[in-house]
C-alpha positions as CSV (number, residue, x, y, z in Angstrom):
1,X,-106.8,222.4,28.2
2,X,-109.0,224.4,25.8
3,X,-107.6,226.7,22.9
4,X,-110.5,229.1,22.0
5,X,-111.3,229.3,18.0
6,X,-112.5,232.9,18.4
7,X,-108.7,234.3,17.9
8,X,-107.5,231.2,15.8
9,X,-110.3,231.3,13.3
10,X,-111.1,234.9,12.7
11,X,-111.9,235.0,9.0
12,X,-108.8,234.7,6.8
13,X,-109.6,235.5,3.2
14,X,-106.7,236.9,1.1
15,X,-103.9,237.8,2.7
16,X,-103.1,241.8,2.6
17,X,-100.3,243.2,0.4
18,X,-97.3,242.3,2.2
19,X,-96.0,245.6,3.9
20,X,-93.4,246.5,6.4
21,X,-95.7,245.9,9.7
22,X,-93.6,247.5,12.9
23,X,-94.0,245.8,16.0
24,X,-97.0,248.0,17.4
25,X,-98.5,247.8,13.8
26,X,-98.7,251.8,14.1
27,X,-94.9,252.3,15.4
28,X,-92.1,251.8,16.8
29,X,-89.7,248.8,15.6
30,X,-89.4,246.2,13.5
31,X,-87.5,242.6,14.3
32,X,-84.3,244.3,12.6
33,X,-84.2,245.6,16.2
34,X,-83.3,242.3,17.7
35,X,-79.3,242.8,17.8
36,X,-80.5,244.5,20.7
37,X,-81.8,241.6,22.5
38,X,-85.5,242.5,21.5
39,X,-87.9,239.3,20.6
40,X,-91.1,240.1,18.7
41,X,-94.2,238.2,19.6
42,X,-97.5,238.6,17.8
43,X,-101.0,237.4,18.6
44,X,-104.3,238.5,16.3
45,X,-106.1,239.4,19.4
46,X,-107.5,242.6,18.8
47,X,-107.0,245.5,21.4
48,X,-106.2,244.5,24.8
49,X,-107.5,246.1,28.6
50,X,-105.0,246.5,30.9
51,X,-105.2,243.4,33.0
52,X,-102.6,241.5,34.4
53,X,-104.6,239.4,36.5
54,X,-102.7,235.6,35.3
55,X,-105.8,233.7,36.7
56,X,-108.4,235.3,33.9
57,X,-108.4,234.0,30.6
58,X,-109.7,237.3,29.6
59,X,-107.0,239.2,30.7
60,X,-104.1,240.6,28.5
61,X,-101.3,238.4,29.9
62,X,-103.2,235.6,29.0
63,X,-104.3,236.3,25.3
64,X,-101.1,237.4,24.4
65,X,-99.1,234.9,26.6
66,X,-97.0,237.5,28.7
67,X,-98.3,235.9,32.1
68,X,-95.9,233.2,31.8
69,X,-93.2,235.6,31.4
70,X,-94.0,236.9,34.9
71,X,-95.9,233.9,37.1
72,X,-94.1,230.6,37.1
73,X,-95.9,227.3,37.6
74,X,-94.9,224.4,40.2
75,X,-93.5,222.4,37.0
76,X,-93.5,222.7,33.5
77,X,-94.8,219.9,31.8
78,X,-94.9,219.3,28.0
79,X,-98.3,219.0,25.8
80,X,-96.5,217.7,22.7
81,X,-94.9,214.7,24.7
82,X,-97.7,214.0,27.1
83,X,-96.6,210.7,28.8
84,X,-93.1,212.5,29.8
85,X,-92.5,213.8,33.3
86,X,-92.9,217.9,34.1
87,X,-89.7,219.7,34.9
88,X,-88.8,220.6,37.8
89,X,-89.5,224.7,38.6
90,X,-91.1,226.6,41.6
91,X,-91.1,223.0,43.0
92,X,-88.1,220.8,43.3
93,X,-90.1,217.3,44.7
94,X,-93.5,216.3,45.1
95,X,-95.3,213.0,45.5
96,X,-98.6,211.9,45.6
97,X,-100.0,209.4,47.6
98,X,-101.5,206.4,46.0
99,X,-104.9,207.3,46.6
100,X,-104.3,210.7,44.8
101,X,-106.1,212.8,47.3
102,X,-102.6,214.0,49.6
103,X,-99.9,216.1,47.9
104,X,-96.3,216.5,49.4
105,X,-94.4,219.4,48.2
106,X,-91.1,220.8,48.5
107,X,-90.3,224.0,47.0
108,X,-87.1,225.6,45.3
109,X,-84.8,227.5,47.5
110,X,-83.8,230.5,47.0
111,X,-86.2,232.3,45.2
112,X,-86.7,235.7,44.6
113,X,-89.6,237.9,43.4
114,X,-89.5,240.6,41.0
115,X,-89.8,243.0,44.1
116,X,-86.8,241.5,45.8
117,X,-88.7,239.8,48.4
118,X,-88.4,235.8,49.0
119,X,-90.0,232.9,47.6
120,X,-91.5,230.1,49.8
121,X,-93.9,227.3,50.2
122,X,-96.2,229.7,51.7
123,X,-97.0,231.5,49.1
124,X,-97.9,228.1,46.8
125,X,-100.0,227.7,50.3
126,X,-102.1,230.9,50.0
127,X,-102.1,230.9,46.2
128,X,-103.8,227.2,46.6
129,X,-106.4,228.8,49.7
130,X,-107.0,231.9,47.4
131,X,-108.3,229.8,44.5
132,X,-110.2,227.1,46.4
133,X,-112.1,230.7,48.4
134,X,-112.6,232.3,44.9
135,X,-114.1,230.3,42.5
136,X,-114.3,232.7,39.8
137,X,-110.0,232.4,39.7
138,X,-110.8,228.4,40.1
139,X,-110.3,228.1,36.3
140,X,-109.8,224.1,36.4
141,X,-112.6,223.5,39.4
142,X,-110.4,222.4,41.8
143,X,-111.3,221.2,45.2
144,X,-109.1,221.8,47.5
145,X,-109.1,220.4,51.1
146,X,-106.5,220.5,53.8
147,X,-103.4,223.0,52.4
148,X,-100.7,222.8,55.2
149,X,-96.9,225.1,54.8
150,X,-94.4,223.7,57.4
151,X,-91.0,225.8,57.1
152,X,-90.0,227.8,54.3
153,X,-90.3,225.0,51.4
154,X,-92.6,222.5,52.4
155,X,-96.2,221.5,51.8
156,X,-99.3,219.5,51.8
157,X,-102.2,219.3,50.3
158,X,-105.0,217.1,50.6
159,X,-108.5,216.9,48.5
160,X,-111.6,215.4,49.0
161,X,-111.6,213.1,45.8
162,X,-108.5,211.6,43.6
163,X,-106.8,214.0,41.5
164,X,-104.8,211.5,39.0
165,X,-106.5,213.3,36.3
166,X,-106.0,217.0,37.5
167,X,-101.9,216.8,38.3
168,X,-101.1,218.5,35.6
169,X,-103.8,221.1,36.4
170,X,-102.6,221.3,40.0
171,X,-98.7,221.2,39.1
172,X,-98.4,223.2,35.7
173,X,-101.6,225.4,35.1
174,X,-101.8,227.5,38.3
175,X,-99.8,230.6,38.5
176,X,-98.3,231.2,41.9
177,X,-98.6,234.5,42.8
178,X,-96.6,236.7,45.9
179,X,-99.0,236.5,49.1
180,X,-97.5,239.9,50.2
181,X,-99.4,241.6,47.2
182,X,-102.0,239.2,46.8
183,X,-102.9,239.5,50.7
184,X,-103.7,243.1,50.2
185,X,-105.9,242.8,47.3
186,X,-109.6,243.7,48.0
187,X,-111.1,242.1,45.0
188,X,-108.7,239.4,43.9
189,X,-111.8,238.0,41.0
190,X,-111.9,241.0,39.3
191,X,-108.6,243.5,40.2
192,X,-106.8,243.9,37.0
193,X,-103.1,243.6,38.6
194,X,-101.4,247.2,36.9
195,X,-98.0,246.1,38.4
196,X,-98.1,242.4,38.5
197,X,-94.9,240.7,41.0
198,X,-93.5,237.8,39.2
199,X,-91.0,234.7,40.2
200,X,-90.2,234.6,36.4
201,X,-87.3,236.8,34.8
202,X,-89.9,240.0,33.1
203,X,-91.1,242.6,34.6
204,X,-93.7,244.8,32.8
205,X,-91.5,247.6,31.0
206,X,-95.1,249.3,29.5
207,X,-98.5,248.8,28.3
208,X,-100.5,250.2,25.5
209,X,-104.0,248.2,23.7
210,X,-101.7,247.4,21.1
211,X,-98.2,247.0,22.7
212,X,-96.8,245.3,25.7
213,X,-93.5,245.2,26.7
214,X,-91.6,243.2,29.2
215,X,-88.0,243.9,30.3
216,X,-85.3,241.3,31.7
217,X,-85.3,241.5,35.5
218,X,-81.7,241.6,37.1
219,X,-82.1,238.5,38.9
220,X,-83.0,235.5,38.3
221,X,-83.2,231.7,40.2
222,X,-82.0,230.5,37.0
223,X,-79.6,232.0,34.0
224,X,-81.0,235.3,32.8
225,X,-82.4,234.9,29.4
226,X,-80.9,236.0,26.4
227,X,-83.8,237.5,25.3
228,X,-83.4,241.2,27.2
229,X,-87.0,242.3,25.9
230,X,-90.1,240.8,24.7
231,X,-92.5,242.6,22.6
232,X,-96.1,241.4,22.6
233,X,-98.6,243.2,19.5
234,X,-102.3,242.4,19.3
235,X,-102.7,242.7,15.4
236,X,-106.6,243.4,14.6
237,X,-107.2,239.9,12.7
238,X,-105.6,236.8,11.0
239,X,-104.5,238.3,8.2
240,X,-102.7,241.5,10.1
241,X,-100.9,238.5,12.0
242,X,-99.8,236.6,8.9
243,X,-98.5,239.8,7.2
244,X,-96.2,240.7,10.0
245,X,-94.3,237.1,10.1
246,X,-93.9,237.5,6.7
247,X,-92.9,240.9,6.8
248,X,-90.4,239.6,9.4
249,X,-92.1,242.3,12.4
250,X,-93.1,239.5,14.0
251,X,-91.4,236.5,15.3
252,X,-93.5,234.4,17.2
253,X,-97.3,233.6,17.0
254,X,-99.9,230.8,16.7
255,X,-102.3,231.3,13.9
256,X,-103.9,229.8,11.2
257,X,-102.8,230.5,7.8
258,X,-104.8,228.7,4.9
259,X,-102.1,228.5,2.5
260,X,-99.0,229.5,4.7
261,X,-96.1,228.2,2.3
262,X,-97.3,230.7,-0.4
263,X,-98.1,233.6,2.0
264,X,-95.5,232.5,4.9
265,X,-92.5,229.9,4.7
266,X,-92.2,230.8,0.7
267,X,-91.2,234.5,1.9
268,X,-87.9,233.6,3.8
269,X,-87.6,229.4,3.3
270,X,-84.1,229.3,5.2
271,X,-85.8,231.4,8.3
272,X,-89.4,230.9,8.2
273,X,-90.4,227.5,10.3
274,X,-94.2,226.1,11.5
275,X,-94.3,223.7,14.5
276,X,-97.7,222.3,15.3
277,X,-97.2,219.0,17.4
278,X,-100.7,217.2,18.1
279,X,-102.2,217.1,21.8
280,X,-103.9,214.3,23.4
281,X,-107.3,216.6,22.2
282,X,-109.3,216.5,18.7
283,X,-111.7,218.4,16.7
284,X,-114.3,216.7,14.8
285,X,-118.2,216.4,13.9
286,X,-120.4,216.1,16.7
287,X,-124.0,214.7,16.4
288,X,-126.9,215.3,18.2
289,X,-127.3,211.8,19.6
290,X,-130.9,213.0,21.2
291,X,-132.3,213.7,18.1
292,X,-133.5,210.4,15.3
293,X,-131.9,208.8,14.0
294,X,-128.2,210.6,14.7
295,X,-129.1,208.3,18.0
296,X,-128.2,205.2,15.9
297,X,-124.8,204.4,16.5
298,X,-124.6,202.4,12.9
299,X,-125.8,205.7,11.2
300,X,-122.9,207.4,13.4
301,X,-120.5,204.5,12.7
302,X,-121.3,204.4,8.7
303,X,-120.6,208.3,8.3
304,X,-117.5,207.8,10.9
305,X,-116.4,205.1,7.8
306,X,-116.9,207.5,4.6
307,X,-115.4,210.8,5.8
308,X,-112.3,211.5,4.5
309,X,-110.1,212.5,7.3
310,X,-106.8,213.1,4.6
311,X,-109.0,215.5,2.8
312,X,-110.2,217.1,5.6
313,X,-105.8,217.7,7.0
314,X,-104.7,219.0,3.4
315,X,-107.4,221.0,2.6
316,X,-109.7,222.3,5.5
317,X,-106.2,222.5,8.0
318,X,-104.0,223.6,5.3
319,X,-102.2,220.4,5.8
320,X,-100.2,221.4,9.0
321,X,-102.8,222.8,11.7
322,X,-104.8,220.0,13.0
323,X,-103.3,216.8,12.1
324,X,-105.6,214.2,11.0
325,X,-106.9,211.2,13.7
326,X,-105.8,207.8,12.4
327,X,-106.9,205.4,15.4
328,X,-110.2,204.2,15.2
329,X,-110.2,205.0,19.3
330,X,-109.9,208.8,18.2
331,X,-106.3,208.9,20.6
332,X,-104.2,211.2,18.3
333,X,-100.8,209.8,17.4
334,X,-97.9,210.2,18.2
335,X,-99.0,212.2,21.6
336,X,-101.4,208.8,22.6
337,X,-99.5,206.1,21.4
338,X,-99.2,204.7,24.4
339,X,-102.8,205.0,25.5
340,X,-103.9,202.8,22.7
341,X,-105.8,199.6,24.0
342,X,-104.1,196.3,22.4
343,X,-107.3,195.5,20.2
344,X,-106.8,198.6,18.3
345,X,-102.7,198.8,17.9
346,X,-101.6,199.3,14.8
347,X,-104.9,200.2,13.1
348,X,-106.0,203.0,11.1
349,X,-109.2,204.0,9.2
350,X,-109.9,203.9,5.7
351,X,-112.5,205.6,3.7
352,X,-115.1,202.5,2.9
353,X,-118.0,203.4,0.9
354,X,-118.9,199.7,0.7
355,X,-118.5,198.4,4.1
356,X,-120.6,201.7,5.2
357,X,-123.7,201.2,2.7
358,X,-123.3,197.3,4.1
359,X,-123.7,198.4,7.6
360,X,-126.6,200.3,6.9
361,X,-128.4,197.8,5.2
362,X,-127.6,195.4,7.9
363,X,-129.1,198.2,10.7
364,X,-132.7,198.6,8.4
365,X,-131.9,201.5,6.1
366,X,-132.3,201.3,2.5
367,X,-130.5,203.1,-0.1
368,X,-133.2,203.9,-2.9
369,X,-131.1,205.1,-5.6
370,X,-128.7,208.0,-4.6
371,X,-131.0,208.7,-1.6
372,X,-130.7,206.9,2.3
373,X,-133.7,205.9,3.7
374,X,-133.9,204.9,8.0
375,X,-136.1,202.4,9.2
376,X,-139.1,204.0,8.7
377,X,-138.5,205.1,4.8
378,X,-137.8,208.6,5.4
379,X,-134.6,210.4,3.6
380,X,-131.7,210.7,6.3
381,X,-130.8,214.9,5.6
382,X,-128.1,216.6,8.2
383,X,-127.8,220.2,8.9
384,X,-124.0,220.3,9.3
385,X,-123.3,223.9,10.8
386,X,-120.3,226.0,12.2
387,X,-119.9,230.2,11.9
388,X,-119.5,231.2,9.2
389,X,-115.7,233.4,10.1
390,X,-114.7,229.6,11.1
391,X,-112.9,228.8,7.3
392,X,-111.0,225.9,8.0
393,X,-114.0,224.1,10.1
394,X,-116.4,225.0,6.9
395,X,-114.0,223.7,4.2
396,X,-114.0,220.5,6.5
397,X,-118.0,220.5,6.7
398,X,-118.0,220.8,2.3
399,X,-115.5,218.0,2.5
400,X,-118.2,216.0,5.0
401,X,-121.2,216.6,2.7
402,X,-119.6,215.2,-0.6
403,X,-118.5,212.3,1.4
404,X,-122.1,211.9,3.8
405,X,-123.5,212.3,-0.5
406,X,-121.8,209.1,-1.0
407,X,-124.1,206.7,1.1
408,X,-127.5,208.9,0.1
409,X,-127.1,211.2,2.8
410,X,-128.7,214.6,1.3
411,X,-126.4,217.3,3.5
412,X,-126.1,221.3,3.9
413,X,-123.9,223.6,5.2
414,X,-125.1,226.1,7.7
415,X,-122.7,229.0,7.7
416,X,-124.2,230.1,11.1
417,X,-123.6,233.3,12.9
418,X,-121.3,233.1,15.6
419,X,-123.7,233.7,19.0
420,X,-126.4,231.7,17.2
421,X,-124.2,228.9,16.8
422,X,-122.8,229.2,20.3
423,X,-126.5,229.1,21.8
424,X,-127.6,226.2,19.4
425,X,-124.6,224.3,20.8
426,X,-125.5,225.2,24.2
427,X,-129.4,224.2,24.3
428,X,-128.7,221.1,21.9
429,X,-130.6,223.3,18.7
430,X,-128.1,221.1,15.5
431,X,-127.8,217.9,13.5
432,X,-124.5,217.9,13.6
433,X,-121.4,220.4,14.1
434,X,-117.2,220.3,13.9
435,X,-116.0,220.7,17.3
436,X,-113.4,220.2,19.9
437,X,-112.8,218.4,22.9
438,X,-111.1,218.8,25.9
439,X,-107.2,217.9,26.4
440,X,-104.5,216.7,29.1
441,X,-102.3,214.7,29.9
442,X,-103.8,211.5,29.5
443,X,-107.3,210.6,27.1
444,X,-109.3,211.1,30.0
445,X,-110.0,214.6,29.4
446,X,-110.4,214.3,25.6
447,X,-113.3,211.2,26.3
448,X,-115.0,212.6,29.3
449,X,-115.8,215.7,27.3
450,X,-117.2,213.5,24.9
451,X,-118.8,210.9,26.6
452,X,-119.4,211.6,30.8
453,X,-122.9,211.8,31.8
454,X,-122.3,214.0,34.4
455,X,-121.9,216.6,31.5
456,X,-125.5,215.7,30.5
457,X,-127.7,218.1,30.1
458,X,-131.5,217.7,28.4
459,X,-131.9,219.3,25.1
460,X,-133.0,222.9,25.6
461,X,-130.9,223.4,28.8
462,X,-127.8,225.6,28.4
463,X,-124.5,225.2,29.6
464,X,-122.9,222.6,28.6
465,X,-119.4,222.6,29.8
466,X,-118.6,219.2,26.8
467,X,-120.8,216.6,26.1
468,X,-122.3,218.8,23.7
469,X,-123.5,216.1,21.4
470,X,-125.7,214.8,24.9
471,X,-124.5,211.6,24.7
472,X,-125.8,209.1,27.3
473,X,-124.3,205.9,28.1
474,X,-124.1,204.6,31.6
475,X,-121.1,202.2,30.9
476,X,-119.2,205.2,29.4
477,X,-120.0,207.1,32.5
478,X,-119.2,204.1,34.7
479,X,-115.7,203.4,33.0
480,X,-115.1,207.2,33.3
481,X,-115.5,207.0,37.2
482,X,-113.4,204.1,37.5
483,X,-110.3,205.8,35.7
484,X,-110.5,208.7,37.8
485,X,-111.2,206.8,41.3
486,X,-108.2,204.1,40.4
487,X,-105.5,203.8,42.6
488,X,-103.1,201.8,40.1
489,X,-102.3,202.0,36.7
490,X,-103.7,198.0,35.7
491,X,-107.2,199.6,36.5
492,X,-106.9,202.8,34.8
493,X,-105.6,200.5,31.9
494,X,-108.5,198.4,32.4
495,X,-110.7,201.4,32.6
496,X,-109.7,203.4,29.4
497,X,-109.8,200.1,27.0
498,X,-113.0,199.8,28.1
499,X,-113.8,203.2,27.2
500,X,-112.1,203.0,23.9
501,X,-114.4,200.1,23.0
502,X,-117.3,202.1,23.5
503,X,-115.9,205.2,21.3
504,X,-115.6,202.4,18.4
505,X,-118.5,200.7,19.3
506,X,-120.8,204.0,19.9
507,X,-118.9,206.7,17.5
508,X,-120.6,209.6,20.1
509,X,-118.5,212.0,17.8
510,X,-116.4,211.3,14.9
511,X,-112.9,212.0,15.6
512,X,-111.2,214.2,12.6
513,X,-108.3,215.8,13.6
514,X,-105.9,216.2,16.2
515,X,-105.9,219.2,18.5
516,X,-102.3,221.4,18.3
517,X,-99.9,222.9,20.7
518,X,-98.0,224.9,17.8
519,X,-96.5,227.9,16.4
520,X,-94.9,230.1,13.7
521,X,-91.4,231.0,14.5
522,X,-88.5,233.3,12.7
523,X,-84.8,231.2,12.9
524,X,-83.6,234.8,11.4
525,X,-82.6,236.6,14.9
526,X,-83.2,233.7,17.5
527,X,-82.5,230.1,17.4
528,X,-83.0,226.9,20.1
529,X,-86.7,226.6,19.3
530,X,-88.3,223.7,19.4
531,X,-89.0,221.7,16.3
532,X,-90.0,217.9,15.5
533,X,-86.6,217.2,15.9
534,X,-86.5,218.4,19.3
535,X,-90.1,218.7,21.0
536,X,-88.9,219.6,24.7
537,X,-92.1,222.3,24.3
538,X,-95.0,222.9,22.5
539,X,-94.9,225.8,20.1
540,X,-97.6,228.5,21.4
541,X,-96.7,231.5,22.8
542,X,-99.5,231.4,25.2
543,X,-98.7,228.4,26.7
544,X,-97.1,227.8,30.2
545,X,-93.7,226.3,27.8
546,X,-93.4,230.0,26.7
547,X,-91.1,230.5,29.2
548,X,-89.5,227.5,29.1
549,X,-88.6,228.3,25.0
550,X,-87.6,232.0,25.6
551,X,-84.9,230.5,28.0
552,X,-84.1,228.0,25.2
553,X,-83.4,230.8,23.0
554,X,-80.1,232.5,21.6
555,X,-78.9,234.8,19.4
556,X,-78.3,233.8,15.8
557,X,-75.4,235.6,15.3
């Protein structure tokens, strides 16, 4: 799971002059309108298309989140408490076999979808067929084999290699979709979907580039949800965003706010809540391990031990959006606790000037006065770069070159432009760059973006799909293999200590932060969201748990 940076980290600057934002931030209501059942939900997004195609990341439904509201997933399973079991939801039992590569399926009973028709296995069945005959709706890369419906709520599956690392792919992240409309579609990659036919409880009430609004159908497989509308605006930028939640005209959004208790929680304390649980995903500097002498793991390891990852949380993430990475393996806590190997329980890093300038010396360089010289007597300098728009992510790179200054490393900040920092990423063009990793259910996803040689690819070749620092290491790759072609949990064990050690051993990246699942929420009309007290969902809105919170949700009074 990916969370693009383009909507979060649009360019904040000062907040605007708080004013009274209505829900389409041109007209119509404001949250006051929520005795009538109404719930506002905001995303800085910019104008929308109307699409309503759920399988397209590009689509409306999914940058604003309202495809949840409509398409349901097999189960729902929960980010911020990884290791826990999905919910039951469009399926009611399935089982894998131990090899991974058969999937049983029974689905719920009576089902109905937003056009009245019924539900059944068959349509999981052709939504699984339509994906593995399209690839451009194949968001995950799925291969499918064998995908067999017997009776109205039965299936099978079967795929050509183990899937342990793609159940929650296969179970939560697909959107099953009504083969009696899907069936009659002549262009299924690219059809925008104007009237979209749902197992959830919203239909598409209207849609306008700014405003789209849902309605509460009249039936439902579960309890209808209190919520009897849901209003989704696309505000132009951050700072439109953060002024409608603290205006109160919006309810529900996931952005980043620099100094949110001044601009946000400080406006209505008793009402005003963040939630940003980590995700078994980080954010942190990449090198470019195929370029001298970022390819000496000691040089990676020393600036891994003088970067401040504290400073980096409270000041760069505002000290709430991307927690900050304590384990030496890079496993964000608490999400990976249970992932960590036994020879790194318990420990943390530290900022250690000395032990870094001793492991240098020890590796051949020479610090000669305040500057670092490698093994060959030249001055180390790093280009650190990241767009410009990208605040938090350059307050984190000034953080890194006072720290890198510390052991003689002479550092600059490239405030890049956006496309040219996307293409130096993608042909391997940088010294070194904050950026994210992958995330599931497990650390697999997190370390093979990271570390997998099969993402390899030579300097000067584009598309990189992670692995963007071009890190090669066969026992990395090998380990990686293993996890994914186990068939018990002692090897997987086995498998991901041994990758561990080679993340400490290595540093490929340096872990900063941890990834987030959260959100800004109003406790003013609706409570029964979830909080650290209670993390049965993550907190985005555009999320699959979406749904899962608005059927949480009550009235506050």
């Amino acid at each position: 799971m990916r969370v693009s940076r383009r909507v979060v980290f649009a360019v904040a600057g000062s907040i605007l002059a708080a004013f009274a934002l209505t829900a389409c931030g041109g007209g119509g209501s404001t949250a006051s309108s929520n005795a009538a059942g109404v719930l506002n939900v905001g995303m800085p997004n910019g104008p929308q298309t109307d699409n309503n195609n759920p399988f397209l990341s590009s689509s409306a439904g999914a940058s604003l989140g309202y495809r949840r509201m409509i398409f349901e997933p097999l189960t729902m399973w929960n980010s911020a408490k990884p290791a826990d079991k999905a919910k039951p939801w469009l399926a009611t039992d399935w089982s894998w076999s131990a090899d991974y590569k058969t999937l049983n399926l029974t689905t719920r009973d009576n089902v109905k979808w937003s056009d009245g028709q019924a539900f059944s296995a068959d349509d999981v069945a052709f939504t699984f067929n339509l994906l593995k005959s399209t690839p451009a709706l194949n968001n995950n890369g799925i291969q499918f084999g064998d995908i067999t419906a017997a009776g109205s709520n039965k299936l099978t599956v079967t795929f050509p290699t183990p899937q342990f690392v793609n159940q929650v792919k296969i179970l939560s992240d697909i959107p099953i979709v009504a083969k009696h409309q899907w069936s009659t579609i002549s262009d299924p990659a690219t059809d925008p979907i104007k009237t979209p036919v749902g197992t959830g409880p919203y239909t598409l009430k209207s849609f306008t580039p700014q405003t789209i609004t849902l309605d509460v159908r009249d039936s439902y497989w579960q309890d209808l949800p209190k919520v009897k509308e849901i209003r989704y605006t696309s505000y132009t930028d951050n700072n439109a965003q953060t002024t409608a939640l603290a205006t109160g005209a919006c309810e529900w959004s996931f952005v980043f706010i620099p100094n949110y208790k001044a601009v946000y929680t400080s406006k209505d304390p008793a009402h005003y809540q963040i939630y940003f649980p980590p995700s078994l995903g980080v954010h942190g500097l990449w090198f470019n391990t195929q370029k001298a002498p970022f390819n000496d793991p000691a040089l990676r390891q020393a600036i891994s031990m003088v970067i401040n990852r504290d400073d980096i949380f409270n000041q760069g993430e505002a000290g709430y959006f991307y927690p900050a990475v304590t384990s030496p393996t890079g496993i964000p806590t608490p999400a990976g606790e249970s992932f960590i190997s036994p020879d790194y329980k318990g420990q943390t890093v530290k900022v250690d000037v000395d032990g870094a300038k001793a492991k240098l010396t020890s590796a051949g360089y020479k610090l000669d006065g305040t500057t670092l010289k490698d093994k060959d007597g030249k001055p180390v300098t790093l280009t650190l770069t990241d767009p410009a728009g990208w605040s938090d992510y350059q307050t984190d790179l000034e953080i890194i070159k006072d720290n890198l200054s510390k052991i003689g490393i002479a550092a600059t900040v490239d405030k890049a432009n956006q496309d040219t920092w996307t293409k130096d990423i993608d042909t391997g063009n940088f010294d070194a760059a904050m950026h994210w990793t992958d995330s599931g259910a497990t650390p697999y996803q997190m370390y093979a973006s990271i570390m997998d040689g099969a993402l390899y690819k030579p300097v000067g070749t584009p598309g990189v799909n992670g692995n963007y620092g071009r890190f090669q290491n066969q026992d990395a790759t090998n380990a990686l293999n293993t996890y994914v072609n186990a068939t018990d949990d002692a090897s997987r064990s086995t498998a991901l200590n041994q990758i561990q050690k080679i993340m400490v051993d290595q540093m490929p990246m340096v872990p900063t932060s941890a990834a987030n699942v959260g959100g800004e929420y109003s406790t003013k009309n609706w409570t029964g969201w979830p909080s650290t007290s209670d993390e049965y969902a993550p907190g985005q809105p555009t999320l699959i748990n979406a749904l899962d919170i608005v059927l949480h949700l009550r009235p506050a009074s």
